[in-house]
C-alpha positions as CSV (number, residue, x, y, z in Angstrom):
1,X,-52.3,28.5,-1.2
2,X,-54.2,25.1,-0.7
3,X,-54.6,24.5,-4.2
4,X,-52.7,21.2,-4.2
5,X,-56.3,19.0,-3.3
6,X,-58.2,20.5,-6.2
7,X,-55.8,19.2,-8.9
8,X,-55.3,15.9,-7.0
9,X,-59.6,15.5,-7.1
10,X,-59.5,16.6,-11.0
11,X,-57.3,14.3,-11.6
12,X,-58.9,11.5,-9.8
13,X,-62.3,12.4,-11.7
14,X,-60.3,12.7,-14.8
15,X,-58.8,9.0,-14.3
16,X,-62.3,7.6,-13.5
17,X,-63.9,8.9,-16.2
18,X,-61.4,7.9,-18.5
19,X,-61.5,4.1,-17.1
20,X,-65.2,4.5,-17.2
21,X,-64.8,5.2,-21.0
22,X,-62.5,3.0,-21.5
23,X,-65.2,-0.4,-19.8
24,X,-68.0,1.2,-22.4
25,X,-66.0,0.9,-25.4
26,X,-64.8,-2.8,-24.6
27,X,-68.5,-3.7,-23.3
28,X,-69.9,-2.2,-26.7
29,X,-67.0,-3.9,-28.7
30,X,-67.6,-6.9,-26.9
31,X,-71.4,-6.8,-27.6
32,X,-70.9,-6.1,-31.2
33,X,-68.4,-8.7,-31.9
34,X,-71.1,-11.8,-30.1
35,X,-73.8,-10.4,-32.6
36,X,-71.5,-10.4,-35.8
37,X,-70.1,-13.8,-33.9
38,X,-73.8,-15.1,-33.9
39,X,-74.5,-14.4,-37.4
40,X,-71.8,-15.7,-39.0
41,X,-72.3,-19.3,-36.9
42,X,-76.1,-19.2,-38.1
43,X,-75.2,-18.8,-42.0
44,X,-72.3,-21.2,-41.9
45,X,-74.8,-23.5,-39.8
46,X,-77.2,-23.0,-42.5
47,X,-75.0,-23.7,-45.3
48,X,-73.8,-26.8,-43.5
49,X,-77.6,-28.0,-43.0
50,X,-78.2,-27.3,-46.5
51,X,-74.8,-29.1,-47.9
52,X,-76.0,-32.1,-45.3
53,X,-79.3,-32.4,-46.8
54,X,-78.3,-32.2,-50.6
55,X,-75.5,-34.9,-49.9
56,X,-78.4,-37.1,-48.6
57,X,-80.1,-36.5,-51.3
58,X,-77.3,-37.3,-54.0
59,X,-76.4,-40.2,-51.9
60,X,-80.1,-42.1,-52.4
61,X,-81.2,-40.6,-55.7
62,X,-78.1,-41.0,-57.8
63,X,-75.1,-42.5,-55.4
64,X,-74.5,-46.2,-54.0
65,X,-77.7,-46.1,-51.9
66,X,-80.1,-46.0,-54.7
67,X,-82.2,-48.7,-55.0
68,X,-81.8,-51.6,-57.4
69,X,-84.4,-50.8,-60.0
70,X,-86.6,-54.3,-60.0
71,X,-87.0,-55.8,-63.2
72,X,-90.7,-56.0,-64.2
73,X,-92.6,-58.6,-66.5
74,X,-93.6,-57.8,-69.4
75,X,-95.4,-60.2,-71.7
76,X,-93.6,-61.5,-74.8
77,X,-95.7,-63.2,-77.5
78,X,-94.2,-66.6,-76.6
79,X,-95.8,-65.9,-73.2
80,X,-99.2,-64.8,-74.5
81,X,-99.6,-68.9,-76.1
82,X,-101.3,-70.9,-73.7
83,X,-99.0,-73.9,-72.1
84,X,-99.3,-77.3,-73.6
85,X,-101.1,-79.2,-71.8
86,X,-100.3,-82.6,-69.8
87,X,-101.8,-84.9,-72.1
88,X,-99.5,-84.0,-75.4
89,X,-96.2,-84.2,-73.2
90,X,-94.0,-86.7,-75.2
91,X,-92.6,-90.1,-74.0
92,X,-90.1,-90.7,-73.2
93,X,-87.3,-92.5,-75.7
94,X,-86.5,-96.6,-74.5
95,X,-83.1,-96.1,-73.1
96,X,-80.3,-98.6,-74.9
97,X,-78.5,-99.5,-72.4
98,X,-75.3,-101.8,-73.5
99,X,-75.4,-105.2,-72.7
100,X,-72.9,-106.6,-70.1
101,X,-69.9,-109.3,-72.0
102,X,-68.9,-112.3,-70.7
């Protein structure tokens, strides 16, 4: 009755294939959980691009970094009468100045 090395090589087998199982599962686990991993970094990247960019955008549009808007000429209708010219300018009035007492 040699039996005894039969169940000691089943159950050797039966322990390998059970580990081998066991390394699958984690390595297909493990594989699933970088692609989810992946994904979820790439929309929260995207939404963080996206949040960047509008921010900019607010900033120089509508924020403090707007420019100053210039003010521009426009012509009045005092502007629109020529100048006078440098013959009609006025004299100038004699000066009193008081005279010193003794």
């Amino acid at each position: 009755m040699a039996t005894g090395g039969k169940n000691r090589d089943a159950r050797a087998a039966r322990e390998r294939t059970r580990l081998y199982e066991a390394r699958r599962r984690f390595h297909d686990d493990q594989a699933r959980r970088r692609t989810r991993d992946n994904l979820i970094a790439g929309i929260v990247g995207g939404i963080l691009v996206l949040g960047i960019a509008g921010a900019q955008t607010l900033y120089f549009v509508a924020g403090p970094g707007a420019p100053e808007p210039a003010p521009t000429s426009t012509p009045t209708p005092t502007e629109t009468t020529p100048a006078p010219t440098p013959d009609s300018t006025p004299e100038p009035a004699p000066e009193s100045t008081p005279t010193p007492t003794p």
